[in-house]
N, C-alpha and C positions, 0 to 999 in steps of 0.2 A: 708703491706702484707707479708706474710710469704715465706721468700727465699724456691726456691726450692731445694729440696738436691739430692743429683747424687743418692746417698744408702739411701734405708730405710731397716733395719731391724727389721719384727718380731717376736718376741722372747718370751721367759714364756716358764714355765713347759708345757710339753704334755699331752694334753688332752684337753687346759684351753682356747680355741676357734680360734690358731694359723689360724687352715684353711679359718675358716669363715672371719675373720679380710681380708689376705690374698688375700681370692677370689674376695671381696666386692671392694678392692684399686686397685686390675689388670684388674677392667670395666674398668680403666683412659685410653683412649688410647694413652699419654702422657708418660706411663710407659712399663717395661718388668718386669715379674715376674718369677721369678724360685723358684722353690720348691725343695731349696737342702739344709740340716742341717748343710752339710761335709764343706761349703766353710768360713766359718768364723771360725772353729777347724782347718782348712787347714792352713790359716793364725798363728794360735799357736804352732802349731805343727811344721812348718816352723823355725820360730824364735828360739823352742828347741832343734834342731835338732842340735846333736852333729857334723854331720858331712857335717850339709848344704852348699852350697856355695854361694859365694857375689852376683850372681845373682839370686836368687831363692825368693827373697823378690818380686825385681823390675819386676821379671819376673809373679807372684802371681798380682801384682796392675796391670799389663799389659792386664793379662789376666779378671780382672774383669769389668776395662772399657771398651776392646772386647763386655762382654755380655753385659753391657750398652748400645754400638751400639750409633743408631742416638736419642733413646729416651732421655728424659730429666732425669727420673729416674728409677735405674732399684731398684724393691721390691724384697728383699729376705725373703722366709717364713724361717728362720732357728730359731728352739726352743733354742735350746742349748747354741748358739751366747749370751743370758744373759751373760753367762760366759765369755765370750772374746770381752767384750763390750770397758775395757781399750788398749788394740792391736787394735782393729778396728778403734778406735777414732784416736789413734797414726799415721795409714798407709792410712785410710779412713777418711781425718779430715770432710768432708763433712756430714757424716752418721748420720743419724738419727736413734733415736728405735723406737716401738711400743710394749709395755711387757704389754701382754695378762697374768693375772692372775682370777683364777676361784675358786669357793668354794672346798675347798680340799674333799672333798667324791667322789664328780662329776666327777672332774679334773683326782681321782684317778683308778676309773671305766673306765673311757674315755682312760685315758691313757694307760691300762692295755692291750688294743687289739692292739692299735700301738707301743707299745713297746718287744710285746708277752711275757712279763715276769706279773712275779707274784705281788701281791699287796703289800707286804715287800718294795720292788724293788723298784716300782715307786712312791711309798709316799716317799724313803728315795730321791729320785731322784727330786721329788716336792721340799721337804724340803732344799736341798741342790740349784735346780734354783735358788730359793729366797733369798739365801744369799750374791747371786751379787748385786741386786738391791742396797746398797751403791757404786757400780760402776760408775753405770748410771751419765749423765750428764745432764745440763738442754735441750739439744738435744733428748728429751724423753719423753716421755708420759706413765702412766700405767693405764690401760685400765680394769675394771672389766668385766669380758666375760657376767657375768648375768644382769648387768646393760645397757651391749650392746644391747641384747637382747631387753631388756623392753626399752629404751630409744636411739635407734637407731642413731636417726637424731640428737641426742643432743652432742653423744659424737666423731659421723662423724664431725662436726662442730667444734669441741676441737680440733680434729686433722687437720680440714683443717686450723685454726687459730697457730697451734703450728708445725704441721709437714710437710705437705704437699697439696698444695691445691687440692681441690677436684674436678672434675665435676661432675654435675646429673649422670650420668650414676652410680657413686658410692654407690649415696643415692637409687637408684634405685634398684639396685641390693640386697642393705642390707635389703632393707623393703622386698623387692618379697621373698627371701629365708631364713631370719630369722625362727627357727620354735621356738615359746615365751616359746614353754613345755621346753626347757632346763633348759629354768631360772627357775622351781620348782622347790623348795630345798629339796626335797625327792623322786624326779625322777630317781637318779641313785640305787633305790633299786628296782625297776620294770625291769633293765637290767640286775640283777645278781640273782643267787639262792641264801637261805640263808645263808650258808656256808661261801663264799665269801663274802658277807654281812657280816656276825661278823666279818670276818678277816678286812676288810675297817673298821667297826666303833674302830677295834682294832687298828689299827697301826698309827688311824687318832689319835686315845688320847695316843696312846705311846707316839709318834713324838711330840707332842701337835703341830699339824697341824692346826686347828681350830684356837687356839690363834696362830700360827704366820699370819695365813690370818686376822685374826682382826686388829692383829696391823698393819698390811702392809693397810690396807683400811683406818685406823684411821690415819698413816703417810703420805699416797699421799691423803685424801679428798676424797675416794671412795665413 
């Protein structure tokens, strides 16, 4: 059986199904979930800090087994954390990921309202997530959002075998609030006008965004 881990964090580009992942693993009532980005940047930022002191480390790990509390393990939804996947392994040796990646058009749309910047912006910021995943450890799973979707139970199952176990309440929740139209791969042009739409199919073949999500699927077996 698959150890339990104190941290799980989930991570990926924004837009690319962080929440959904998220909502689905905090049905555990085994777990606590926070949905804060800043506490894994918190931990790098710390370490950079020209003018930190010798307790500001010990005092950062203090306070995150606090929010841990009496459950077994506390779920962090933080996007960003991709990037500081090496510091977190370091100070959190317990930590698990789960790296939510989604078809970059979608991914790009999606992300464009939680970020409230422009599509430049968040595709350069897609592109850039993705180039931690050499980080990652085999403490990790990457997750394709659209296959989540369509195949639910199959990849809750991969993660109760690899990251953390699950109860029904899980699988329960994923099936009930899944909605399957995401995973259409021309649904995010019904949520933009067409403006915005050429600038997405634009900076998705600038970036060549498309091939790097190919090859990230053809690298982890997506």
């Amino acid at each position: 059986m698959v150890s339990i881990p104190e941290f799980v964090f989930v991570c990926g580009a924004v837009g690319s199904g962080n929440s959904f992942m998220f909502n689905c693993l905090t049905q555990d009532s085994d777990v606590y979930g926070i949905n804060e980005d800043a506490l894994g940047s918190l931990l790098f930022r710390l370490l950079n800090s020209p003018d930190k002191g010798p307790h500001y480390i010990e005092a950062y790990l203090n306070f995150m087994y606090a929010l841990r509390s009496d459950r077994q393990t506390l779920v962090l939804k933080t996007p960003s954390n991709i990037r500081h996947a090496i510091e977190i392994k370091r100070y959190l040796p317990t930590s698990k990921f789960i790296v939510m990646i989604r078809e970059p058009h979608a991914a790009v749309v999606s992300g464009m309202s939680r970020h409230s910047a422009g599509v430049k912006k968040v595709a350069r910021i897609w592109l850039s997530d993705y180039q931690y995943l050499k980080n990652l450890t085999k403490e990790s799973v990457v997750i394709n959002y659209e296959k989540f979707i369509l195949q639910t139970s199959e990849i809750l199952q991969e993660i109760d075998a690899k990251i953390l176990p699950l109860p029904p309440s899980v699988f329960e929740c994923a099936a009930k609030f899944r909605i399957q139209e995401n995973a259409e791969a021309n649904r995010w042009r019904n949520l933009v006008d067409t403006k915005i739409e050429k600038e997405v199919e634009h900076w998705v073949a600038e970036l060549h965004l498309e091939q790097t999500y190919r090859a990230i699927l053809n690298e982890f077996n997506l």
